[in-house]
N, C-alpha and C positions, 0 to 999 in steps of 0.2 A: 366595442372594447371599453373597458373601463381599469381604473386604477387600483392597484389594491389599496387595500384598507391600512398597511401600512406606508402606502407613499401619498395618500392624502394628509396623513397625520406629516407626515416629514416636509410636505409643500406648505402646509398651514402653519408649522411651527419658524420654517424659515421664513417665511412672511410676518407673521406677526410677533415672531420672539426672537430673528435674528439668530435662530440656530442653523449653526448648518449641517448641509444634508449632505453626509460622507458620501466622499466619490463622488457624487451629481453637482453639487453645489455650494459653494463657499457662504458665507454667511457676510455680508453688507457693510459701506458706512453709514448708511441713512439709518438714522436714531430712532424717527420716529416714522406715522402714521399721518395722515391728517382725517381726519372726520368730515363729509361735510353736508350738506342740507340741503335738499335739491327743490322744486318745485314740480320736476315733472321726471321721467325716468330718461338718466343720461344716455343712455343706452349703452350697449357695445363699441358703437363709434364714436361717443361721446369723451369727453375732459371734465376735470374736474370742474370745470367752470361754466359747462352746460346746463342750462336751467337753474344752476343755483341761488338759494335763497340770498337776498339780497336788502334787506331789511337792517332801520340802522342797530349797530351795534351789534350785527352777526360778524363772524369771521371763524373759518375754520377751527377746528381743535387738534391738540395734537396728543398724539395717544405713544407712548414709549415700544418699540417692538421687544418688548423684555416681559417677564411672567410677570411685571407688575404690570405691564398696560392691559394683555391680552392672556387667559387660559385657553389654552388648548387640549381637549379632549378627544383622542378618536382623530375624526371625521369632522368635527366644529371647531371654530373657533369663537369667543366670546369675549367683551371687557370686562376685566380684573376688577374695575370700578368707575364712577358715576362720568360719563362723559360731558359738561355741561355747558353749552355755548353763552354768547354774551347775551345780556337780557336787550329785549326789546326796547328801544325806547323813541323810534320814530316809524312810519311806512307802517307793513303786513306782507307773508305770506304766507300761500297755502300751499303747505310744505307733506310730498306725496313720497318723497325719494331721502335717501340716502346714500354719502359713497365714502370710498377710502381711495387714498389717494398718497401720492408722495410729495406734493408741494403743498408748503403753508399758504400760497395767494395764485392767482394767475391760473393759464390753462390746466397745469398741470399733467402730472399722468396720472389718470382713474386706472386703477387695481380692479376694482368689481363696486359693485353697487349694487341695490336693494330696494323691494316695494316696502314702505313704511306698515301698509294694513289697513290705514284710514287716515285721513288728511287731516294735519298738526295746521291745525291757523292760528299763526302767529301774530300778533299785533301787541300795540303800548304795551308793555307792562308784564309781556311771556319772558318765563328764561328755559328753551327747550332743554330736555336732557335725555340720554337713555342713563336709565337705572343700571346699576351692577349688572350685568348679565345676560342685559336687554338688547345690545346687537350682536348679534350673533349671525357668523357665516359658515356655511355646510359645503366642504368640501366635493361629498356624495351625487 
């Protein structure tokens, strides 16, 4: 079984633009997103707070659920613009994972999560970022 191609687009848009999805699902108070930076992959049974990077001056991001945080096309969703966390400036990690999530701190609740593609090592003096564009998640 799978979804069609218009109720991917209607799941992704409620998630990340706070539109909502006639008839199925009302549309949110949670404003925002949080971003966060994992060290290894949260997994399925994982929180936001699973492996995450821990380095000073990290702390979550938060991203607007509205077409200014995230576009949504189709099947994908993507950031609107530069997501940038706080720069390094004590510790290290080697940062493998990604997630999204609904709390600014704490356990939270992980939404979904991602392989980065190749490990961000972070230390003194990094300020990570995805570019415009650059996280992008596929509903398909």
């Amino acid at each position: 079984m799978t979804l069609s191609d218009a109720a991917e687009t209607d799941i992704l848009e409620l998630i990340f633009n706070n539109t909502a999805w006639l008839t199925v699902a009302a549309a949110g108070a949670l404003g925002n997103l949080y971003v966060s930076l994992h060290t290894g992959d949260p997994g399925d049974a994982g929180n936001q707070g699973t492996s995450e990077a821990n380095y000073t001056g990290y702390a979550r991001e938060a991203v607007a659920r509205t077409t200014a945080g995230w576009t949504v096309t189709n099947d994908e969703a993507a950031n609107t613009a530069a997501i940038t966390f706080g720069e390094c400036t004590a510790g290290s990690s080697a940062v493998t994972h990604f997630g999204i999530g609904t709390d600014l701190s704490g356990a939270g609740n992980l939404l979904m999560s991602g392989s980065l593609g190749a490990t961000l090592s972070i230390t003194a003096g990094i300020t990570p970022e995805f570019a415009l564009g650059q996280l992008t998640v596929t509903a398909a």
